[in-house]
C-alpha positions as CSV (number, residue, x, y, z in Angstrom):
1,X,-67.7,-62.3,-118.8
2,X,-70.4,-59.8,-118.6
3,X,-73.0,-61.7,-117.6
4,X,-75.3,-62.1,-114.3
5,X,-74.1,-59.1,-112.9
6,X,-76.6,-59.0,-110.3
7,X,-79.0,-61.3,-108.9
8,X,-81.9,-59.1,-110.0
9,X,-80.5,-58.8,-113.8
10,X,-80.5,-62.7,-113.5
11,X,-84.0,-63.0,-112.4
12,X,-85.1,-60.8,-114.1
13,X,-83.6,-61.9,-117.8
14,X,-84.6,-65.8,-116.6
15,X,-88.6,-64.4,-116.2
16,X,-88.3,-63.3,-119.4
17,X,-87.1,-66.2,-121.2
18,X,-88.4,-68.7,-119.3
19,X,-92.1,-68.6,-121.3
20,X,-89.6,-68.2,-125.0
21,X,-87.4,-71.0,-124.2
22,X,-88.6,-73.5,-122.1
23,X,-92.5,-72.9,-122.2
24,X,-93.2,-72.6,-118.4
25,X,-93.5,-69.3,-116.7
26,X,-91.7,-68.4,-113.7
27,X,-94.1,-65.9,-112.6
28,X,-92.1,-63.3,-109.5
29,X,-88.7,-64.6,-107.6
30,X,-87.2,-62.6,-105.3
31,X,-83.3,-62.9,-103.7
32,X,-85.4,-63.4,-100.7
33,X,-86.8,-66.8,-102.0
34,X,-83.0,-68.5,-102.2
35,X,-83.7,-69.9,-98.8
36,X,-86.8,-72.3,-99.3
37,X,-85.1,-73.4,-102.9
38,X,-82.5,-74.4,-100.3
39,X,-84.6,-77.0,-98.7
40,X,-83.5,-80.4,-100.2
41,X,-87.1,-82.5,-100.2
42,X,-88.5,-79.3,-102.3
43,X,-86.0,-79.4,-104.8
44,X,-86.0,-83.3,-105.0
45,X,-89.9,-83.1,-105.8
46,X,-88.7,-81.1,-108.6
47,X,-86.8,-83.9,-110.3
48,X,-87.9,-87.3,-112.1
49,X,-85.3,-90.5,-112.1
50,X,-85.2,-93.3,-114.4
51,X,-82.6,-95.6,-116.6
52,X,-81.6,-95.6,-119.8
53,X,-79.1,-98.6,-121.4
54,X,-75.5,-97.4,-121.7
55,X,-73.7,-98.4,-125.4
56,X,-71.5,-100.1,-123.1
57,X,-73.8,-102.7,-121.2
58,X,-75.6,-101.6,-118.1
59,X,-78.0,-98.6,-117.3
60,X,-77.5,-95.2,-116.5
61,X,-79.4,-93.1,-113.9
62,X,-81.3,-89.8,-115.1
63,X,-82.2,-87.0,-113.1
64,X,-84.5,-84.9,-115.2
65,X,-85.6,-81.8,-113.7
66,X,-89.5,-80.4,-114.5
67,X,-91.5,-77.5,-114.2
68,X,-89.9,-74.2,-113.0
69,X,-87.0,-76.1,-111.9
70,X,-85.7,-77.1,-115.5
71,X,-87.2,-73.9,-117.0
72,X,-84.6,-71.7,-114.7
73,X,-82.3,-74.3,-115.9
74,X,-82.9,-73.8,-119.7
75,X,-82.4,-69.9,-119.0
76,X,-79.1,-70.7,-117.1
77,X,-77.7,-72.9,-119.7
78,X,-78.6,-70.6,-123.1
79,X,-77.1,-67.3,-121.4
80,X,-74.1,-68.9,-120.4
81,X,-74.1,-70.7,-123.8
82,X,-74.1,-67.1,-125.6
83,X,-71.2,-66.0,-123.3
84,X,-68.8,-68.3,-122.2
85,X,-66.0,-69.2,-124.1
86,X,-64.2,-72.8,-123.6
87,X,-60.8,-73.9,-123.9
88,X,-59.5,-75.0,-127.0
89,X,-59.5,-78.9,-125.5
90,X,-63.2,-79.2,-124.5
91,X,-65.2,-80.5,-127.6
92,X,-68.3,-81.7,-125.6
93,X,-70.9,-79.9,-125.6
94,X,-69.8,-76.8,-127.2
95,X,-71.2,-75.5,-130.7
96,X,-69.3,-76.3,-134.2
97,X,-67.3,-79.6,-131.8
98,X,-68.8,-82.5,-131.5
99,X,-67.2,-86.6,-131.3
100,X,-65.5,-86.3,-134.6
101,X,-63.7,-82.9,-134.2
102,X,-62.8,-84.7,-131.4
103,X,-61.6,-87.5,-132.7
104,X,-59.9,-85.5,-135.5
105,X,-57.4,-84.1,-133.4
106,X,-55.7,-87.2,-132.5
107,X,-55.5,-88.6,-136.2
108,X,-51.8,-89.9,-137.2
109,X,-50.3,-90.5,-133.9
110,X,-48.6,-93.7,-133.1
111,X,-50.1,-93.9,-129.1
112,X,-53.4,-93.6,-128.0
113,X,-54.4,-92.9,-124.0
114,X,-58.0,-92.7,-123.4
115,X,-59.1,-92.0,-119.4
116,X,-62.2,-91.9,-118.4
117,X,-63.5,-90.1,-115.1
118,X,-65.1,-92.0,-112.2
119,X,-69.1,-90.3,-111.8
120,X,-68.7,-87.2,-113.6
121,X,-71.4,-85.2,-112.8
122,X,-72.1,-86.1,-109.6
123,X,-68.3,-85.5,-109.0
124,X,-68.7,-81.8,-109.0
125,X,-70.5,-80.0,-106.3
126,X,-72.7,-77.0,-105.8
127,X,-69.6,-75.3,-104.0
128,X,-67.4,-76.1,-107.1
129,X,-69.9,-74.9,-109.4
130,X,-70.4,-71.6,-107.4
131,X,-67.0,-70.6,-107.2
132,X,-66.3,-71.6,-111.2
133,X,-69.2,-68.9,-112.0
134,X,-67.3,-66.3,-109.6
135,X,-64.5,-67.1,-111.2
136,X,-65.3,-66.6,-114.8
137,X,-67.1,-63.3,-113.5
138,X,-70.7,-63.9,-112.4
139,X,-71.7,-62.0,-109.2
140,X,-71.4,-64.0,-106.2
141,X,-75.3,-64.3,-105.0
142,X,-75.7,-64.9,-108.8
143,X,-73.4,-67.5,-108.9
144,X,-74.7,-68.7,-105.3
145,X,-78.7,-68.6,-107.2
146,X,-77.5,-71.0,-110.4
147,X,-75.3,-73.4,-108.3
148,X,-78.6,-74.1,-105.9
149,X,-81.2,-74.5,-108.5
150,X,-78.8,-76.5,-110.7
151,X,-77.7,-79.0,-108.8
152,X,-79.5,-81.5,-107.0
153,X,-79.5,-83.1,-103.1
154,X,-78.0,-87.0,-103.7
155,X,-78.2,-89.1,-100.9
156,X,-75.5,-91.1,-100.3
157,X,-75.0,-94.6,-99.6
158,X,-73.5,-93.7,-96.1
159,X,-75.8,-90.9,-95.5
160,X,-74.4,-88.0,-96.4
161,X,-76.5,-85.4,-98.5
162,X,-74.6,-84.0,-101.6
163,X,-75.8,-81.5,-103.6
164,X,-74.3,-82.1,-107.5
165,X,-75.0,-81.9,-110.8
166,X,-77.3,-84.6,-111.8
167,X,-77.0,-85.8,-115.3
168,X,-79.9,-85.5,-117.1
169,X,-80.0,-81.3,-116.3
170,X,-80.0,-78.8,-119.5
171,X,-77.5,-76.9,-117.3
172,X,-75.3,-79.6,-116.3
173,X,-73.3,-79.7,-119.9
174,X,-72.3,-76.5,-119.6
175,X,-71.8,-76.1,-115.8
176,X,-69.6,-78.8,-116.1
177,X,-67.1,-77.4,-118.4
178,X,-66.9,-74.3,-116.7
179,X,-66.4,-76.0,-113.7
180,X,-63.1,-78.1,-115.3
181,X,-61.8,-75.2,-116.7
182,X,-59.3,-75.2,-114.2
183,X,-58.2,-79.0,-114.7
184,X,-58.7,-78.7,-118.6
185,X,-55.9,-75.5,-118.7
186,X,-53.5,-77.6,-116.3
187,X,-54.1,-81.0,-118.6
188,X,-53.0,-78.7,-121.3
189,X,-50.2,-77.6,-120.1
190,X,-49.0,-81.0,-119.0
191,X,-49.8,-82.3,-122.6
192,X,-47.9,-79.2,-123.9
193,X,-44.8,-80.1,-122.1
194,X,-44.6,-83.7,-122.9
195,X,-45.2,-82.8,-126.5
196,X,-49.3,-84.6,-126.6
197,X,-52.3,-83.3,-127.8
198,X,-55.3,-83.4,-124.7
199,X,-58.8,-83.0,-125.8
200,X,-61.8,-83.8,-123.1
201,X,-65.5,-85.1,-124.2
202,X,-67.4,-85.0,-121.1
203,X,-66.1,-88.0,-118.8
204,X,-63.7,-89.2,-121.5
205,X,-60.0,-87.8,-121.8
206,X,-57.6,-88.5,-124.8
207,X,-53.9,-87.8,-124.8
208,X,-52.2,-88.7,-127.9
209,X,-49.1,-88.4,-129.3
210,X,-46.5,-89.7,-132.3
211,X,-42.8,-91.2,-131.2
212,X,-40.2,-92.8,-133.6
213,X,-38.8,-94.5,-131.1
214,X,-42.0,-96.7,-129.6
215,X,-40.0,-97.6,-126.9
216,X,-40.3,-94.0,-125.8
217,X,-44.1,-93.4,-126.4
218,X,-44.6,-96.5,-124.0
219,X,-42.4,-95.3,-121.4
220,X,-43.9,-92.3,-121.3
221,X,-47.5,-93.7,-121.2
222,X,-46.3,-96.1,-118.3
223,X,-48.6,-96.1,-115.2
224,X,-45.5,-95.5,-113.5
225,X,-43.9,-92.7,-115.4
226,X,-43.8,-89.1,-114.5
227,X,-46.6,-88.2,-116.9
228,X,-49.2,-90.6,-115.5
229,X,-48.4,-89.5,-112.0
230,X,-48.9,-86.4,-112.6
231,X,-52.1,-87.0,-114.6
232,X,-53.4,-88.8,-111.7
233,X,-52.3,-85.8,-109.3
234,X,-54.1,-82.9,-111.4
235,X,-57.5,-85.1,-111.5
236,X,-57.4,-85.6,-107.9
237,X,-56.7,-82.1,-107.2
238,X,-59.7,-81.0,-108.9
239,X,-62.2,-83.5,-107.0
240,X,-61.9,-86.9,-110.0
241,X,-61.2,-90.1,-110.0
242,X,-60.2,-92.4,-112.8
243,X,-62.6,-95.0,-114.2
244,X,-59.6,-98.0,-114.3
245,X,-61.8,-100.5,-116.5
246,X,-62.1,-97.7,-118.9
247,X,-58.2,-96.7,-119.2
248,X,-56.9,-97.9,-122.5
249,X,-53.7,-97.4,-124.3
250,X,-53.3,-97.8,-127.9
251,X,-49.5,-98.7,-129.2
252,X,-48.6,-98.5,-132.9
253,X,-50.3,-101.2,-135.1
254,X,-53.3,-101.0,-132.6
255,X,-57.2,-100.3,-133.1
256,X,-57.2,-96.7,-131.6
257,X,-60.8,-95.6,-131.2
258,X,-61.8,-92.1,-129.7
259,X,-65.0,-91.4,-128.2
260,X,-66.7,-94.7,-130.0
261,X,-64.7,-93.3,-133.4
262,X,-62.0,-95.1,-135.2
263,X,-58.9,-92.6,-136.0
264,X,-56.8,-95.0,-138.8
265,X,-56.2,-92.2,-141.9
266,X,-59.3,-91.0,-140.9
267,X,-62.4,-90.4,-138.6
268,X,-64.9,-93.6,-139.4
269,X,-67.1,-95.5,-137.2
270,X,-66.1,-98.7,-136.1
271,X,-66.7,-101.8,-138.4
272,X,-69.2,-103.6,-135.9
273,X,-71.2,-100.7,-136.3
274,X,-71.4,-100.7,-140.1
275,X,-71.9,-104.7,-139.6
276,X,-74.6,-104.5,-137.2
277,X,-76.6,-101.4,-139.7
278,X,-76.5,-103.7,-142.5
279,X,-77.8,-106.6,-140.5
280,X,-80.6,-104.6,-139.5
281,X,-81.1,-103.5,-143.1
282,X,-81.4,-106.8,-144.7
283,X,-83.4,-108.4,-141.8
284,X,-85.9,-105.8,-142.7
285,X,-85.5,-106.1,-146.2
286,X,-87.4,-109.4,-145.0
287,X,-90.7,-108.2,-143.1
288,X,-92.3,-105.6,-142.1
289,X,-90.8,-103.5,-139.7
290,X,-92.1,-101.2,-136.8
291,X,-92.0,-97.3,-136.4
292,X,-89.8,-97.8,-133.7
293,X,-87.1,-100.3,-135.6
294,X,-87.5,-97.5,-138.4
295,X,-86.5,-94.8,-136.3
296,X,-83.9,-97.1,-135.0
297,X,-81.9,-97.7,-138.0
298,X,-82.7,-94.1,-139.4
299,X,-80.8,-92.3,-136.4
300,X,-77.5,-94.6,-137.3
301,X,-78.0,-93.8,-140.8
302,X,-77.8,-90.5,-139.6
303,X,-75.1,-90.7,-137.5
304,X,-73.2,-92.5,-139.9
305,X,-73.8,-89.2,-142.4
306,X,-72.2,-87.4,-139.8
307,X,-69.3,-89.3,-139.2
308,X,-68.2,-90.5,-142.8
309,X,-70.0,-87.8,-144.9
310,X,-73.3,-87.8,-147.2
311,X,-71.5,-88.9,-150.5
312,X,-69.7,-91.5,-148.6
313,X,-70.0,-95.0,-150.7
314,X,-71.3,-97.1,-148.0
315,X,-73.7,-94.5,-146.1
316,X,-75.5,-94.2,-150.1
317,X,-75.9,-98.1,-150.3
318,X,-77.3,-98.7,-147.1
319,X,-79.5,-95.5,-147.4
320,X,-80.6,-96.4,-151.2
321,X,-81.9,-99.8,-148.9
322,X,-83.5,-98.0,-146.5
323,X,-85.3,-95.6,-148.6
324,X,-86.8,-98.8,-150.9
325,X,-87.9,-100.2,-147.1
326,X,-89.9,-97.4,-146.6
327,X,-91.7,-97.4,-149.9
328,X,-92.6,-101.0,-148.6
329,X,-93.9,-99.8,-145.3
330,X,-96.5,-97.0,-147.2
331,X,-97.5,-99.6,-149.3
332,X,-98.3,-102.1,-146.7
333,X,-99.8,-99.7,-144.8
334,X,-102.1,-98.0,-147.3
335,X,-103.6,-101.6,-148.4
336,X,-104.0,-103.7,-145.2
């Protein structure tokens, strides 16, 4: 990959973005200024935490970066955007894939695993991002420069002081495949030779497959079986742990949903979603909603576009609603 072949071409070409695509300035770095970006407490002042609800119940933690910080990040992520080219498998984060390409791939087949990895992000170290950039051909003080300033000093419940990448980092989507390419090419392979298709979104890993005798999909799939093992063995090797609430196999006859999508004959969202829109819809239908419920229920109309397609039946009927809603709103507006 012809890219960052020197720490000065990457300092340089980040000073010159930097103002384009992020909007801060970085003003004059020099190699010599690696060792006080070093120093954890500066780097943490550099970051912003909070919570957002997960789909799934809970909260997740956020670890924004600001200022110079997340413009160097920016710059990091939209060269190695332009140059790096991911495996066939990895549909997160990557231009022209997204949850439904993903999805797509395992349509038709009669079992279903879906694994999910323990802490993703903050599974993946500065060292491991350092020597994925070396790796893929970045110069090693370079490499050494992005894996500091990208990745951020956790504390530890016992102490110890980790630096990782935090999720909430314009960097972190890319670094991280790069940094899995190793796994990813191994979870190929291992797919390859028991006849499955792999793809990975982010944390969440699908192997699928199609048997005619179920007996043998299911012995294959077994937590005991050679394949699992050895599933189990190539995440560990690379510094993961499975999420065991989250592992879920689908046999023939069963609901099998990838990445929140349902594959059946085709890529669709999930009937409680479709249930839950139109509820929202028709309780609207019956006062007067707020920007905020309005934005609400026009991303999942939007989202449900996406998925199922703009001349899809039920996307028009709910949007025909939605639009009549609006008309409502303006008029309410205009004459209270």
């Amino acid at each position: 990959m012809q890219l960052f072949e020197s720490i000065d071409s990457l300092l340089s070409a980040v000073k010159i973005a930097a103002p384009l695509l992020a909007g801060v300035a970085i003003g004059d770095i020099s190699p010599k200024d690696l060792p006080s970006y070093r120093n954890a407490g500066k780097r943490r002042r550099s970051y912003r935490q909070f919570t957002i609800p997960k789909r799934s119940g809970g909260e997740r933690q956020i670890t924004a970066p600001t200022g110079k910080i997340k413009a160097f990040q920016t710059c990091v992520a939209a060269f190695l955007a332009r140059a790096y080219i991911p495996l066939d498998c990895v549909m997160g984060f990557v231009p022209d894939r997204s949850i439904c390409t993903n999805a797509a791939c395992h349509l038709g087949n009669t079992h279903l695993l879906n694994v999910d990895l323990k802490d993703f992000f903050t599974s993946i170290g500065a060292p491991k991002v350092e020597h994925s950039l070396v790796r893929i051909g970045v110069e090693p003080l370079a490499a050494q420069w992005v894996s500091t300033l990208c990745c951020y000093p956790l504390r530890t419940p016992d102490g110890r002081l980790l630096n990782v990448l935090p999720q909430g980092s314009p960097a972190s989507p890319i670094l991280s495949n790069i940094a899995c390419e190793v796994m990813d090419a191994r979870l190929e392979g291992l797919a390859s030779r028991f006849g499955l298709t792999y793809t990975r979104y982010a944390d969440d890993m699908t192997f699928s497959g199609t048997f005619k005798d179920v007996s043998v999909g299911d012995k294959l799939f077994s937590p005991e079986g050679t394949f699992f093992q050895e599933l189990l063995r190539i995440i560990a090797d690379n510094g993961f742990s499975l999420n065991e609430k989250k592992t879920r196999l689908a046999h023939p006859g069963d609901r099998k949903e990838v990445t929140g999508l349902t594959v059946g004959e085709k890529v669709n969202v999930p009937r409680a979603f479709t249930k839950n829109l139109r509820a929202a819809i028709h309780q609207m239908e019956h006062f007067i909603p707020d920007d905020a419920q309005l934005r609400q229920v026009s991303g999942k109309l939007a989202y449900m576009r996406m998925i199922k397609g703009k001349d899809d039946p039920t996307y028009l009927r709910l949007r025909r609603r939605f639009i009549r809603i609006g008309y409502k709103v303006k008029v309410h507006q205009r004459y209270k």
